[in-house]
N, C-alpha and C positions, 0 to 999 in steps of 0.2 A: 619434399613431403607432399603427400598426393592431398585433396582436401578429403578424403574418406579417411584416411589416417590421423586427421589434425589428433595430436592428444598436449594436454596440460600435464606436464609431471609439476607437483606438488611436495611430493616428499621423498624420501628415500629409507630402506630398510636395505635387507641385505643387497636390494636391488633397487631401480626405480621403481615411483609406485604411479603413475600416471590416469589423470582423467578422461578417458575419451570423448571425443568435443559432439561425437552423435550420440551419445548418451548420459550427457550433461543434462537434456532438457526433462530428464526423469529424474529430477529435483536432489535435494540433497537435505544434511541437516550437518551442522557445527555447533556442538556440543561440550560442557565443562566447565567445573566450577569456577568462578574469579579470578584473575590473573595466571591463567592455565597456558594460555596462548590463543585464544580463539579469534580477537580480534586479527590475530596477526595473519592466521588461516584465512583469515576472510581476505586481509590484503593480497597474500598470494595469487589465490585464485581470482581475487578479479584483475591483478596485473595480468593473470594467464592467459582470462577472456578477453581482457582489452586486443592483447598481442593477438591473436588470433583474428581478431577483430569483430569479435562479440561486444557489443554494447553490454552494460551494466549498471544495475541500478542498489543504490546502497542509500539508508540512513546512518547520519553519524551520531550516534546520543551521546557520544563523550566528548564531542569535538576534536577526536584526534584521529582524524582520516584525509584530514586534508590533504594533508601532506603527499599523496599519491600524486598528487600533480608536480612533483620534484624529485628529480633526483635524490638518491639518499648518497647518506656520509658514511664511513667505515666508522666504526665503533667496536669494542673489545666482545663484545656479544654476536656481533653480527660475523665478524673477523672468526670467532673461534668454530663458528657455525659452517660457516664457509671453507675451512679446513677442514673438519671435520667430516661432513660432504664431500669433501674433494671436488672442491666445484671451478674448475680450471678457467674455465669460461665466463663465470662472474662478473657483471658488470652493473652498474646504478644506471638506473634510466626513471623517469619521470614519464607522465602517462596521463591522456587527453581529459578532463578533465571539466564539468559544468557543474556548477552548484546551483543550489535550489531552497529554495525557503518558503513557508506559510506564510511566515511575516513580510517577507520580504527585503529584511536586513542583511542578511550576510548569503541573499544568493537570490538567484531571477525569483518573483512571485509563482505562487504555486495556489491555484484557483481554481473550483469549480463550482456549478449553480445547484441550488437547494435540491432543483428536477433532477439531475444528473446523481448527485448524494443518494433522492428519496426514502421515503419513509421506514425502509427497515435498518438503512443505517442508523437516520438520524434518529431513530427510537435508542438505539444503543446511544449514540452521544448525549443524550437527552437523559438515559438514565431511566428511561420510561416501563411502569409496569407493564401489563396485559392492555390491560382496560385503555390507559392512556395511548396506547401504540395504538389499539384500534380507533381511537379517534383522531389521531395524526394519519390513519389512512384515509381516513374519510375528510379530511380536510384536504390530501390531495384529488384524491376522487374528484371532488366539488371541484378545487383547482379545474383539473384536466376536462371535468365535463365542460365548463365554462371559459375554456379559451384562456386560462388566468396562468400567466407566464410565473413560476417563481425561482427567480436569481440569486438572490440574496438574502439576507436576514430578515430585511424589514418586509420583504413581502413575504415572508412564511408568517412573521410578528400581523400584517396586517389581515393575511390569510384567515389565523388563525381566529383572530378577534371580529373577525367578519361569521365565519362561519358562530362562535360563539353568540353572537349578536341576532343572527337570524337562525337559531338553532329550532324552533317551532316548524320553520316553515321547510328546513330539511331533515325533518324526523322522518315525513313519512317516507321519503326515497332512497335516505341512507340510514336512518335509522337512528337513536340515538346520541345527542352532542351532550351530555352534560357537562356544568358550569366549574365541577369540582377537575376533572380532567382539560378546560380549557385553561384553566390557572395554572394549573401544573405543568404544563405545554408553557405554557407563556412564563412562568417563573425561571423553569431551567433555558429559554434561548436567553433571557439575561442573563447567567452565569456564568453560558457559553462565549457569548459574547465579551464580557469581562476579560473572559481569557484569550482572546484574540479571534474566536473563531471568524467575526465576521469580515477579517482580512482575506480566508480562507473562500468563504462563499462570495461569488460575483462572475463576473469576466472583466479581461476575456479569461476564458476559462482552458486550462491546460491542454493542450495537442498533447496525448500520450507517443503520438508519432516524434514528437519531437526528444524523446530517450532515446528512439531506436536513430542517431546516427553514429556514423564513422568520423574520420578526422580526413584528410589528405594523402596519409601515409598510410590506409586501411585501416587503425585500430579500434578498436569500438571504443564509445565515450563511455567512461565511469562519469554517471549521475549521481552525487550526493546532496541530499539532502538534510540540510543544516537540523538537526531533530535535539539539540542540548535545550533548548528554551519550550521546544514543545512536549517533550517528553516532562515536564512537571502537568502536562494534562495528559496521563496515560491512554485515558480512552479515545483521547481525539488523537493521538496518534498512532492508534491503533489501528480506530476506524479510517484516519486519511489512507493509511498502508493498504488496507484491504479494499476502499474504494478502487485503490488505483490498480489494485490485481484483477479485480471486478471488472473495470471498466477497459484494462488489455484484453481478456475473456470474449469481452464484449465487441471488440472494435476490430480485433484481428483476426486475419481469415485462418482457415483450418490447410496446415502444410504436412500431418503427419509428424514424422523423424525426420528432420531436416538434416545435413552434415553435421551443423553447427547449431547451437539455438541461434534464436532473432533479437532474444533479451533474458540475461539470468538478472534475478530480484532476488538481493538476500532482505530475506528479515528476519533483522537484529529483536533483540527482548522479544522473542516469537510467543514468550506466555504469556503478553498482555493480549492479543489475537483472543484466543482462548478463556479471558477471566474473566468470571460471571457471564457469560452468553447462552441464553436459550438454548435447547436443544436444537429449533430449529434453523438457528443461526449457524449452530455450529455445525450441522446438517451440509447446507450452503456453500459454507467456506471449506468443506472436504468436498464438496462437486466442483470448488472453483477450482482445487488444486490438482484433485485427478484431473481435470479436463484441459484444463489452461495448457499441460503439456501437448495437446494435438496442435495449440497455436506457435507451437517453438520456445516458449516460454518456458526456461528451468528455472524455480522456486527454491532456494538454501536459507532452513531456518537458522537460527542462532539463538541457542536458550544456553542457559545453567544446568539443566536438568530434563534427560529423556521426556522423562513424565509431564514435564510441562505441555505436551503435544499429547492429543487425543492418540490414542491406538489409527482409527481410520486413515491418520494423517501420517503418523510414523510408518507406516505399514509402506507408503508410499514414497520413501525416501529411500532410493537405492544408491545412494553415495555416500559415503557418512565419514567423519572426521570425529572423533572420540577423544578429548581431550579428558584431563584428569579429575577423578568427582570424589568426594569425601565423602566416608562412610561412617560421622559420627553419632546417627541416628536412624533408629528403624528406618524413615523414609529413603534416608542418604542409601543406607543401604537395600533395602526394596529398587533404588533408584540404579543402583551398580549391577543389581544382578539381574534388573528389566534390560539394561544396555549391554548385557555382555549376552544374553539369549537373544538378542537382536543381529548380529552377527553372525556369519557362517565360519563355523566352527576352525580354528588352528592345531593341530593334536599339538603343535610345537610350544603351543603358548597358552598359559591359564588365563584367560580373559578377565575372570573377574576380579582377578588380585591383582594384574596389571593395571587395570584403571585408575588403582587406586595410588598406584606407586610410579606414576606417570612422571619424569621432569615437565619442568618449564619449553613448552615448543614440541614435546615429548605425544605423541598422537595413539589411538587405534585406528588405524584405517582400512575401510575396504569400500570397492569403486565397482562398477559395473563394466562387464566385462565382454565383448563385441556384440555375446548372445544376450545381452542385456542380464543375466544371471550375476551375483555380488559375487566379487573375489573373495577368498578364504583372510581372514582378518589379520594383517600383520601391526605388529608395535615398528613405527616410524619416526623419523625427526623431519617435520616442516620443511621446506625451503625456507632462506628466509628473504624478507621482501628486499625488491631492488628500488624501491621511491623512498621517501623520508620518510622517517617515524616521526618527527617532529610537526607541526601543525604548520601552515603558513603562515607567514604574519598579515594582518591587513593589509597591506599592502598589498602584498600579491597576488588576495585572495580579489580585491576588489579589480587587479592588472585582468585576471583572467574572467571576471565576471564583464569588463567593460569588450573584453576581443571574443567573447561569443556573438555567434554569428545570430542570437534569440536575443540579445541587447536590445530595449527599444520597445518590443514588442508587448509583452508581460507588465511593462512597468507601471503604465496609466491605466487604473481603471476606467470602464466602461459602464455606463450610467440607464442604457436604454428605456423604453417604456416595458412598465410590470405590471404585475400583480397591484403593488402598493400603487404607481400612478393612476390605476385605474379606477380602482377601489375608492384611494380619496378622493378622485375628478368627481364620483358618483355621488361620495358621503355630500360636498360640497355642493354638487350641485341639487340634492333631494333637501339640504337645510335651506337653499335660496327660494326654490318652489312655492312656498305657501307664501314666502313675503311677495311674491309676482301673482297671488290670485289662483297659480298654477294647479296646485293640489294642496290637498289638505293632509296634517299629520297622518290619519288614517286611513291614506291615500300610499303611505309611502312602501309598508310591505310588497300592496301588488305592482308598482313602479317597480323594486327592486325584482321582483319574480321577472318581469317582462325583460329589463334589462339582460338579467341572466339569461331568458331564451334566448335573447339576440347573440350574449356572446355565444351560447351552445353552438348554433348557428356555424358563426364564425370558426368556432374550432373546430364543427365537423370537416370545414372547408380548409382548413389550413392542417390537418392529419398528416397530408400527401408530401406536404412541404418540409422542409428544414426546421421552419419553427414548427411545426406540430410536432415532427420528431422532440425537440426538446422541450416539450410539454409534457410529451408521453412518457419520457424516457428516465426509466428508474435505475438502481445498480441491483444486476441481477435480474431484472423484470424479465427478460428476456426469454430463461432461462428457468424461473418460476413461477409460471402462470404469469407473468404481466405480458404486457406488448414490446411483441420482437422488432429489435433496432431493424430498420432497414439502410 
C-alpha cells in the first residue's frame, strides 16, 4: 500500500468503513452516552495510528487504557465480534506505549513554567473574574518588562506580592493594582497548589517534541497520560490539555495536508474544554483547532453529547463516530436530533431513531472522503481492539516507564535563578541597608525603581536570546496579539 493510500478501517457496515490517514488531521469527534462504546472507538483508532506509525496522544480518566501496551486476551465479546466481522486475520498485538503524569507517580513528569502557561490560561485555572485576570496581566507585564523569569509557583506567589507591594509606584505605567484583586490572585494559587498544581509548574519543562516519536519497528508512540487523579480538578485538567494543544500550534512548523498526521490528540471529557469559558476564550480555542490542522495535528474530541462542543468547533470535525445517546429529556432529545442533522444524509437509514437504538460497539459513522467531502452516514459495528482491555498492573506499568528512552530526564527537578530568588536577594538586601547607614527607609521605594531599571535593561538585552524567549512567551501570545515565538 502506497503511503497516499494509508487508510485505518475501523469499522464495518455492509462493507468496510475506513479512515483515510491524509484526512485524519481534519480532526474528528467520538461521541455517546455512558457505556456506549466510545472508549473502545478511541482504542481502535489509536491502535490504527500507532500502526501506521502516527504518534498519539491520549488522557486516560478512568484508568483503563493502559492496557494498549499488551497484547489482549480472547474473551466471549471480543470472540463473537470477531465472527461476526468476519475478520480472518485477527490477531492480538500490543502497541508502543509512554506514559505520562502531572504528578509524576504512575508516568514520566509532565512540566511546564508559569511564562509558558501565562496569564490567560492561568486566569482560567485561577478561577479569576474580569477585573482580577486584568491584574494577573499586568503582573506579568511588570514580570517581562523587568527581566523577572517566572517558573514556578513561588515566583508567580512572590510576583504577585511584589507587585501588590509596590502597587503606587506602578499605577502610573500600568495602571491599577488593587489590594482586593492581589488577594484573590494569592488565595486561589494556594488552592491550586493544594491540588498539586505546583508539581505541574517548573522544569525541566516538557519537550512537546518528545510525543512526536516512533518505536524501531515505525509505529508511533501512544502517549498517555495518567488523568484518574487529576481529573478531580476539572479545570486544571482541562487547562493542561489545551495548553499542550496551544503550545504544539505554537512550536510546530506549518506542512499543509501531510500523507499522514505528525500527532492525533484525542480529547476525552471534551466538555470540560468548554465549561464556563469567556467568550473570548472560547474564541481561541476554535482558532487553535481550525489552525492546528495546517501543523499535521488531527484533534478527536470525546464528549457524551454533541452539544457539549460549541457549533464553531463541531462544524469542524469531519470524521465522526456516533455512538448511542438517550432521548429521555428535551435536551437528550434536542441533542439527537442536533447529531443526526450533523451528518450527510443516508435515504437507506433514519438517523435520528438510529441513535437511539444503537447496541453496545454499535456506531453512526461517516469519515472524509479523498475530496475531503463526509461520506453519506452508515450504522456500523466498531472493530474491536487487539491490546488488552484490562489495565496493566504496576508492575508493568513501572517495566515500561523504567525502558523509555525519556527515563532520567523529567524526573529531577530543576531549581534555577527566578523571579522569587531575585525578588527576595532585593527584599533582603533593602532590610540590611539602613542598619549599614546605607539608605534610609524612605530611601527604599527609589532603590527599588532603580533596581527595576537595571533589570529592564537587562531583559531588553536578553529578548534575542533563549531566556528572553521564555520570559516573553505566553500560550497563545503568538497568535493573539502577544509576542511571536521565534
Amino acid at each position: 500500500m502506497t503511503t497516499q493510500a494509508l487508510s485505518l478501517t475501523i469499522a464495518k457496515a455492509k462493507d468496510e468503513i475506513s479512515l483515510l490517514a491524509r484526512m485524519a488531521n481534519r480532526h474528528g469527534l467520538i461521541a455517546g452516552a455512558t457505556g456506549t462504546g466510545k472508549t473502545v472507538t478511541l482504542r481502535v483508532m489509536a491502535e490504527a495510528f500507532s500502526k501506521i506509525g502516527v504518534p498519539v496522544f491520549m488522557a486516560d480518566v478512568k484508568g483503563d487504557l493502559s492496557g494498549l501496551a499488551a497484547p489482549g486476551v480472547e474473551n466471549a465479546v471480543i470472540a463473537g465480534r470477531i465472527k461476526t466481522l468476519r475478520l480472518s486475520d485477527f490477531s492480538f498485538a500490543g502497541y508502543p506505549t509512554a506514559f505520562w503524569d502531572v504528578f509524576g507517580e504512575q508516568g514520566l513528569p509532565v512540566r511546564t513554567t508559569i511564562s509558558e502557561m501565562g496569564p490567560l490560561l492561568l486566569s482560567r485555572i485561577l478561577d479569576l473574574n474580569e477585573t482580577q485576570s486584568g491584574v494577573l496581566n499586568l503582573v506579568f507585564k511588570i514580570a517581562d518588562d523587568n527581566g523577572l523569569l517566572l517558573l514556578d509557583l513561588k515566583d508567580l506567589r512572590a510576583m504577585v506580592q511584589f507587585a501588590g507591594d509596590q502597587a503606587e509606584q506602578f499605577r502610573t505605567e500600568y495602571g491599577n493594582i488593587s489590594a482586593a484583586s492581589i488577594g484573590a490572585i494569592q488565595r486561589n494559587l494556594l488552592v491550586i497548589e493544594e491540588q498539586g498544581a505546583n508539581r505541574f509548574f517548573g522544569e525541566p519543562a516538557l519537550n512537546l517534541q518528545d510525543l512526536i516519536q516512533t518505536d524501531t519497528s515505525g509505529k508511533g508512540i501512544i502517549n498517555i497520560l495518567t488523568a484518574d487523579k487529576l481529573m478531580q480538578s476539572p479545570r486544571l485538567y482541562a487547562t493542561v490539555l489545551l495548553w499542550m494543544l496551544s503550545e504544539l500550534f505554537e512550536q510546530l512548523p506549518e506542512v499543509g495536508d501531510p500523507p499522514k498526521p505528525k500527532l492525533v490528540f484525542f480529547f476525552d471529557e471534551a466538555h470540560l474544554l468548554f465549561a464556563d469559558v469567556s467568550q473570548t476564550l472560547e474564541e481561541k480555542i476554535e482558532q487553535v483547532v481550525r489552525l492546528i490542522r495546517s501543523k499535521g495535528v488531527g484533534v478527536y474530541f470525546v464528549t457524551q453529547n454533541p452539544l457539549d462542543l460549541p457549533e464553531t468547533v463541531l462544524g469542524q470535525l469531519g470524521n465522526r463516530v456516533q455512538h448511542a445517546l438517550r432521548a429521555f429529556t428535551p435536551r437528550d432529545q434536542k441533542a439527537v436530533k442536533s447529531a443526526a442533522e450533523t451528518f450527510r444524509p443516508n435515504p437507506k437509514l433514519k438517523v435520528a431513531e438510529a441513535i437511539t437504538e444503537l447496541a453496545v460497539g454499535e456506531a453512526l459513522v461517516s469519515v472524509l472522503d479523498e475530496k475531503g467531502s463526509p461520506t453519506m452516514v452508515e450504522q456500523a459495528l466498531i472493530y474491536p481492539p487487539r491490546s488488552r482491555l484490562n489495565p496493566l498492573t504496576a508492575e508493568e506499568r513501572t517495566q515500561i516507564i523504567r525502558n523509555s528512552v525519556l527515563y532520567g530526564h523529567y524526573e529531577k527537578t530543576v531549581d534555577r535563578e527566578s523571579a522569587y530568588e531575585k525578588l527576595k536577594a532585593r527584599t533582603e538586601e533593602i532590610k540590611a541597608e539602613p542598619a549599614e547607614g546605607k539608605s534610609k527607609p524612605s530611601e527604599v521605594l527609589s532603590q527599588t525603581g532603580e533596581i527595576l531599571g537595571a533589570m529592564a535593561k537587562s531583559a531588553a538585552h536578553a529578548i534575542g536570546s533563549q531566556l528572553g524567549r521564555q520570559i516573553i512567551r505566553g500560550v497563545l501570545g503568538s497568535m493573539f496579539g502577544g509576542t511571536k515565538k521565534r
